[in-house]
C-alpha positions as semicolon CSV with decimal commas, in nm:
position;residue;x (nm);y (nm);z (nm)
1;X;3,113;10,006;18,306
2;X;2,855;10,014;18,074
3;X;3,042;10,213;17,792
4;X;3,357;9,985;17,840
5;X;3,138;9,690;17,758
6;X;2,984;9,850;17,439
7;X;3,334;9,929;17,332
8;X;3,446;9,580;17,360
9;X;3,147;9,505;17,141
10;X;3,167;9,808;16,852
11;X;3,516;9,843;16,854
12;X;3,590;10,192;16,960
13;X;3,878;10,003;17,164
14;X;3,986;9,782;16,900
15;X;4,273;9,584;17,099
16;X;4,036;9,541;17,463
17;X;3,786;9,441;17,122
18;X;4,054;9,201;16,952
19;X;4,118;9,035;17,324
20;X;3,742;8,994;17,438
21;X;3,652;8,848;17,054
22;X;3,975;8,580;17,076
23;X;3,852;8,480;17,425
24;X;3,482;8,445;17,268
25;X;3,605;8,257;16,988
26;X;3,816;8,035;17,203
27;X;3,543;7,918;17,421
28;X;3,304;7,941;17,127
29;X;3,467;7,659;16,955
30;X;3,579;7,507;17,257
31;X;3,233;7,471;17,442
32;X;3,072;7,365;17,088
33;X;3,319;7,086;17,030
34;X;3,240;6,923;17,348
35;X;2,873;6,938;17,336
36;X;2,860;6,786;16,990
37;X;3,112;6,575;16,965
38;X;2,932;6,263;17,185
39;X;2,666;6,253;16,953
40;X;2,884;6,302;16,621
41;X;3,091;6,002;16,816
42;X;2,754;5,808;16,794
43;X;2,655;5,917;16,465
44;X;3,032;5,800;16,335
45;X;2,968;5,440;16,506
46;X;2,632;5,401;16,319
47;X;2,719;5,536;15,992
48;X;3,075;5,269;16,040
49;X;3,296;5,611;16,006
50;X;3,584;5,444;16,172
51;X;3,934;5,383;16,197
52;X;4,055;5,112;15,965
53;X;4,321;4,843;16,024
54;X;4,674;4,957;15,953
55;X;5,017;4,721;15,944
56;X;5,176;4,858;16,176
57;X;5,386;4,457;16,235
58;X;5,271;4,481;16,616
59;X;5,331;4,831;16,736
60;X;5,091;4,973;16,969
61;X;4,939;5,211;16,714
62;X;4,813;4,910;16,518
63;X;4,538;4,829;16,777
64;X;4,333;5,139;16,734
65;X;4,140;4,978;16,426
66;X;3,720;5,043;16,485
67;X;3,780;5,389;16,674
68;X;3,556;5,679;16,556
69;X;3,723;5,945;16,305
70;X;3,685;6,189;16,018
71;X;3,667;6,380;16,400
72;X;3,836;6,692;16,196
73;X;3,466;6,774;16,049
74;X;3,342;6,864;16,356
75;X;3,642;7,042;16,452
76;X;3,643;7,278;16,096
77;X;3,278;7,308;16,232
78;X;3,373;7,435;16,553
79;X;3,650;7,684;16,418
80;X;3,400;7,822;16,131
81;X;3,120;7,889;16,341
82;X;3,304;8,059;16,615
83;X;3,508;8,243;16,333
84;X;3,142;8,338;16,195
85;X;3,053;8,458;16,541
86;X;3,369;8,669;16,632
87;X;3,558;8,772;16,335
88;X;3,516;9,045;16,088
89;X;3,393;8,843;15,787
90;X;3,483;9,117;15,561
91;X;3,880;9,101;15,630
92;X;4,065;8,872;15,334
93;X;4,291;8,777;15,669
94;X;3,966;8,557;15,756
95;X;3,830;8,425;15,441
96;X;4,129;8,315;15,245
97;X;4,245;8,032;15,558
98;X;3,919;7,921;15,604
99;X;3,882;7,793;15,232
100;X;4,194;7,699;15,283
101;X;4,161;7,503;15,540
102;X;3,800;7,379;15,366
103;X;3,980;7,278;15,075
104;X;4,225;7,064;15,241
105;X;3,990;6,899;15,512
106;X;3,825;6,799;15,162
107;X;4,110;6,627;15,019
108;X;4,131;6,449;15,391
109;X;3,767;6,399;15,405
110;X;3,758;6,221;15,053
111;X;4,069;6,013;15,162
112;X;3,902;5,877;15,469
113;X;3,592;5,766;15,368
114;X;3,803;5,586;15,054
115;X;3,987;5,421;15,330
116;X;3,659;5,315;15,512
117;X;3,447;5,208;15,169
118;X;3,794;5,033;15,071
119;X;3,858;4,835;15,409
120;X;4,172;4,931;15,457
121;X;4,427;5,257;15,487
122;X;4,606;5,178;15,193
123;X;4,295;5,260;14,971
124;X;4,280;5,632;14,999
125;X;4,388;5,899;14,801
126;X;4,708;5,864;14,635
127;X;5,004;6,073;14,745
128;X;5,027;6,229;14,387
129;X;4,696;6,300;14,389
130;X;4,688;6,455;14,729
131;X;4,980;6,727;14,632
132;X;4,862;6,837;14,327
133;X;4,546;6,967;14,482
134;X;4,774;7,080;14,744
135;X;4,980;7,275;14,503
136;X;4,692;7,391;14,302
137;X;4,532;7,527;14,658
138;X;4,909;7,684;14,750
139;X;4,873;7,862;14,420
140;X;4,503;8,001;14,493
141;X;4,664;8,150;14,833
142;X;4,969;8,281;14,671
143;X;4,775;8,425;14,398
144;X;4,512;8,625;14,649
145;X;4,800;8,742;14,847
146;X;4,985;8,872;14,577
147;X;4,705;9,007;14,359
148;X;4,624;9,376;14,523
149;X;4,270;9,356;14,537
150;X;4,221;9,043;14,677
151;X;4,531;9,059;14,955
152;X;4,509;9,138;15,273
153;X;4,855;9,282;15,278
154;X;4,886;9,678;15,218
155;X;5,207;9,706;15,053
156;X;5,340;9,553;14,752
157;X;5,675;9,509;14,909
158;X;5,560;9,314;15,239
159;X;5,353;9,118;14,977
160;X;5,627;8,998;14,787
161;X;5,942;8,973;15,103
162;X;6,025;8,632;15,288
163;X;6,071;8,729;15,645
164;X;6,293;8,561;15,890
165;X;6,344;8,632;16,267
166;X;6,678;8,775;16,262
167;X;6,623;9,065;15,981
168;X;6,484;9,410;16,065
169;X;6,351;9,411;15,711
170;X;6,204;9,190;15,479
171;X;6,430;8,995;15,146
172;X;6,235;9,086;14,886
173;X;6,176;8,828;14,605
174;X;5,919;8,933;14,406
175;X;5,745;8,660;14,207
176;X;5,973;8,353;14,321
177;X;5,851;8,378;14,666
178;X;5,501;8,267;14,495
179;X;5,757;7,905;14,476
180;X;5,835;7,962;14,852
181;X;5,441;7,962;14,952
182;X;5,332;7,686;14,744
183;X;5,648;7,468;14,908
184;X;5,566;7,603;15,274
185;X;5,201;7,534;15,231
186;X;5,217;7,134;15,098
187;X;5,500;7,107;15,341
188;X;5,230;7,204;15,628
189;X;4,904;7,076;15,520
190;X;5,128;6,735;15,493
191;X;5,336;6,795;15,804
192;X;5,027;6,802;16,083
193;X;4,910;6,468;15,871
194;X;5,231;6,301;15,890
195;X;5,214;6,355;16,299
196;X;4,886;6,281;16,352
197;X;4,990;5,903;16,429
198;X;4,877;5,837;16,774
199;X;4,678;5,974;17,080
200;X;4,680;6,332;17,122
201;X;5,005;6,369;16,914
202;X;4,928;6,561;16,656
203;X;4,656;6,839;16,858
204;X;4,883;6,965;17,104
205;X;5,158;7,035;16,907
206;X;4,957;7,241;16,648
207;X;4,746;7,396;16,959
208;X;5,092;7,576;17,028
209;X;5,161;7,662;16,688
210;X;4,800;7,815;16,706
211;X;4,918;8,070;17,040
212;X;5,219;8,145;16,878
213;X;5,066;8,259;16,533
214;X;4,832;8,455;16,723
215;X;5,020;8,618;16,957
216;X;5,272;8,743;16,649
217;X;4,940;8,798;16,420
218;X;4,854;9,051;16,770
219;X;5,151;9,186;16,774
220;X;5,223;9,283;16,421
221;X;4,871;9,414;16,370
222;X;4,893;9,658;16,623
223;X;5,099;9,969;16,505
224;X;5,247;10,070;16,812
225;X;5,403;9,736;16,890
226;X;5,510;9,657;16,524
227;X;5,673;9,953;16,573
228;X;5,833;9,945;16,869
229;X;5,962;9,568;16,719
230;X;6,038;9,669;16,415
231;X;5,830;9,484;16,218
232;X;5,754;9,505;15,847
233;X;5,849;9,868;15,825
234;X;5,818;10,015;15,513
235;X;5,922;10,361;15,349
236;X;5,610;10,540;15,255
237;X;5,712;10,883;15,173
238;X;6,099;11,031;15,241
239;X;6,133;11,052;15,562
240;X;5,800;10,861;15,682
241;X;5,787;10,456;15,759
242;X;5,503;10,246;15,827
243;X;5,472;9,936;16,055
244;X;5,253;9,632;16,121
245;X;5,021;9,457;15,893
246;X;4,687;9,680;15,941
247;X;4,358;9,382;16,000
248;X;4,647;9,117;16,089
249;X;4,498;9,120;16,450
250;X;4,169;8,916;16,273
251;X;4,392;8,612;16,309
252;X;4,452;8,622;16,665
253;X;4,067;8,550;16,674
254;X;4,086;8,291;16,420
255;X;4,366;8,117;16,566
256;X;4,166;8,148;16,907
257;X;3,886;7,964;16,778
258;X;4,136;7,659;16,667
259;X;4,315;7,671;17,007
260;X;3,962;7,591;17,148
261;X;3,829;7,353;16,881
262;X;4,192;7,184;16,977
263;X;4,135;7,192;17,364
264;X;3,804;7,024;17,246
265;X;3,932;6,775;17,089
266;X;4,181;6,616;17,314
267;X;3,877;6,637;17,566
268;X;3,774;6,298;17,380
269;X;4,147;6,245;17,157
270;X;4,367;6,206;17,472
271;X;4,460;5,794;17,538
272;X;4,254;5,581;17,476
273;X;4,128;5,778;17,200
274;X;3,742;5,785;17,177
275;X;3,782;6,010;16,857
276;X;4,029;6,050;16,578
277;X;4,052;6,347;16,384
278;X;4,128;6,140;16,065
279;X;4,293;6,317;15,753
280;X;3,996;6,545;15,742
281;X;4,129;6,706;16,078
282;X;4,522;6,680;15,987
283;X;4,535;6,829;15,673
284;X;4,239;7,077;15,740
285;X;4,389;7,177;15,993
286;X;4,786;7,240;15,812
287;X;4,602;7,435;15,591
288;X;4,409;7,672;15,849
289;X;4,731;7,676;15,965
290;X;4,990;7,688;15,656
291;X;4,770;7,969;15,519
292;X;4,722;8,172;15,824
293;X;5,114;8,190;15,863
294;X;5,177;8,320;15,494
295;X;4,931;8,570;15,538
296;X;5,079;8,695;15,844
297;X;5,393;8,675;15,671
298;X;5,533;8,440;15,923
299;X;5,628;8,149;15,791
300;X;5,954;8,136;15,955
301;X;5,783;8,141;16,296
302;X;5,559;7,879;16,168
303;X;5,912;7,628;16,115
304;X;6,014;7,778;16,458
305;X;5,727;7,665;16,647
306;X;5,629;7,354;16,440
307;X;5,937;7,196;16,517
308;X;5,812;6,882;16,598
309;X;5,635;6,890;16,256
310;X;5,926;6,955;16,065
311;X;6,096;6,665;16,249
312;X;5,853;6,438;16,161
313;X;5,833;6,517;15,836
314;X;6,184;6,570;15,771
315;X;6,230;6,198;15,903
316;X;5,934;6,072;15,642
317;X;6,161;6,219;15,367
318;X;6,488;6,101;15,440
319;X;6,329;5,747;15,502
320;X;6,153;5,757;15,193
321;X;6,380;5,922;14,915
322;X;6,689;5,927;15,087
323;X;6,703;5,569;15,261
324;X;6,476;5,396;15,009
325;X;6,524;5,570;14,694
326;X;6,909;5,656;14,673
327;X;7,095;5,459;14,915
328;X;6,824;5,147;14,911
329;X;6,827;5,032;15,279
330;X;6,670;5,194;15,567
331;X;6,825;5,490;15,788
332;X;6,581;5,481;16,056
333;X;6,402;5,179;16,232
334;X;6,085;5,297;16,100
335;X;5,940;5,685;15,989
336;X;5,797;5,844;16,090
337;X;6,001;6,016;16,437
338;X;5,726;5,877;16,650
339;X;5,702;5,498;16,465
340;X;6,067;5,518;16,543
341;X;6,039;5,560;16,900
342;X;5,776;5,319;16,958
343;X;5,959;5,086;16,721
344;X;6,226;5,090;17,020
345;X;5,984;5,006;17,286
346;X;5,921;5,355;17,411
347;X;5,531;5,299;17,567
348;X;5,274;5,545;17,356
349;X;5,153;5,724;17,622
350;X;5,579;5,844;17,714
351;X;5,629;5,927;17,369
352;X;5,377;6,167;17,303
353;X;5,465;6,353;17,625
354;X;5,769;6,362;17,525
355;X;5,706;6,499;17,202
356;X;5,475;6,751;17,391
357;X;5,759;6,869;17,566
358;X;5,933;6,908;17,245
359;X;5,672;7,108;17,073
360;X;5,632;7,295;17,371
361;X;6,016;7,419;17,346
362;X;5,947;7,486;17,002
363;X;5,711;7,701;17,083
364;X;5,860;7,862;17,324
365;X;6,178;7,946;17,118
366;X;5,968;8,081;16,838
367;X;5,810;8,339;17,108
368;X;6,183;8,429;17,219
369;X;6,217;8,565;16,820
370;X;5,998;8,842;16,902
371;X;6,285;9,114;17,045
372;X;6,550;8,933;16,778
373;X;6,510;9,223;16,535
């Protein structure tokens, strides 16, 4: 008993060590969330770090105006310190989403308290502004990835492939897939903002997307699954192919320890909302979240079991520059997916279940990819 308890510790086991070190990190973040977040609630009230008014033309979500937020500080808190606890600081698998995710929750951070200082949520951070330093912080993860000493990623050719579900192997693209991150990245630092619109909406969703990056960040960075799946082989020597992403099991700890900072948060983010996560959560989290599936090389699975994100963004777009820009009238009722639906009387509380379900099919189906190859 004793020795299989000091493997789980040193490693000699390094999946039972993988397993125990997610569940750590998972409570870790989860357990430290809840403890602090009634007096960061407090704090927020004191120091006026609330929600602002928003014109919303008397939809439920307009009502929510002197709620705490910036809530996604003390959830980047929760996910670095049990990341600092449990995971190998020295893997690039670790570091690089983490100042990701830093970098975004920044840009959110600096937009909220603009909209708090301002009075109002049209005084933050200007959309251009806001994806530029997205793009410039895509580029920064593109560029470690790619660059051998700084990726994580052994071979060259994994480095440089898109990978989709259906394909045994990898289409290789060489420096245009550096386009492909940048896109995928702004796309989900800006699609978990884009749903964070009312009570609990936004967390569950990108709690699944957090199991199902895991699970395939697991699976791929053990050897004898990747091969048994098929994934990422690549021809080493005639004759002899190699499988998995070696150190890609780090991330099932990481995205542990934002399953648990997410569990956390609905504690106190479920309706009535006590606590918003502001755009300091959203887009902090999209780019834990963004990065973490590009360095797993997942991005596909990331579309998969975001579902729910992409149709949320995909409706903001099609409102905005499609409806708006080119045709000049309005396609939906309002964008976006879940303005629409309350926009047709649908109560708050039925459509975020709803769009939990949703998600949770999403997630489901991206899980079902895993034996597609």
């Amino acid at each position: 008993m004793i020795q299989f308890f000091y493997s789980l510790f040193n490693g000699s086991s390094d999946h039972l060590s993988l397993l125990f070190r997610s569940i750590g990190g998972a409570l870790t973040a989860s357990i430290l969330f809840m403890v602090c977040a009634p007096v960061f609630i407090r704090f927020a009230r004191r120091r006026g770090l609330c929600e602002q008014a928003r014109n919303y033309a008397g939809l439920a979500a307009s009502g929510k105006a002197g709620t705490p937020t910036s809530g996604g500080l003390l959830i980047y808190a929760s996910v670095l310190v049990a990341a600092l606890m449990w995971c190998r600081l020295d893997s690039a698998f670790i570091v690089i989403p983490l100042a990701a995710g830093l970098m975004c929750g920044t840009i959110g951070l600096t937009d909220d308290l603009q909209k708090i200082r301002g009075g109002s949520s049209d005084t933050g951070v200007s959309r251009g502004v806001k994806c530029a330093v997205q793009i410039a912080i895509g580029v920064a993860v593109a560029g470690l990835l790619f660059w051998e000493a700084t990726s994580p990623v052994e071979h060259a050719v994994v480095r440089q492939s898109l990978y989709l579900p259906f394909l045994r192997g990898g289409l290789y693209l060489g420096a245009f897939y550096i386009i492909i991150i940048v896109g995928f990245f702004v796309a989900a630092s800006n699609a978990v903002n884009l749903t964070d619109g009312m009570d609990g909406l936004a967390i569950v969703p990108t709690v699944f997307v957090a199991v199902v990056l895991g699970a395939f960040a697991y699976i791929t960075g053990r050897v004898d699954y990747a091969e048994y799946l098929s994934y990422f082989p690549v021809e080493v020597s005639p004759g002899s192919i190699e499988y998995g992403l070696r150190g890609a099991g780090e991330l099932t700890v990481l995205c542990s320890a934002i399953m648990g900072a997410g569990v956390g948060f609905l504690w106190f983010n479920a309706h009535p909302a006590s606590l918003f996560m502001g755009d300091t959560g959203s887009m902090a989290l999209g780019g834990l979240l963004g990065s973490i599936a590009i360095l797993s090389k997942q991005e596909a699975i990331f579309v998969i079991a975001g579902g729910l994100f992409l149709l949320e963004i995909g409706s903001s777009f099609i409102q905005d520059y499609i409806g708006l820009r080119v045709l000049g009238r309005r396609i939906f009722f309002r964008a976006p997916l879940h303005h629409n639906m309350l926009h047709k009387g649908v109560a708050e509380t039925k459509v975020t279940v709803r769009l939990w379900i949703i998600a949770a099919f999403f997630a489901v189906l991206a899980l079902c990819t895993l034996k597609l190859r």
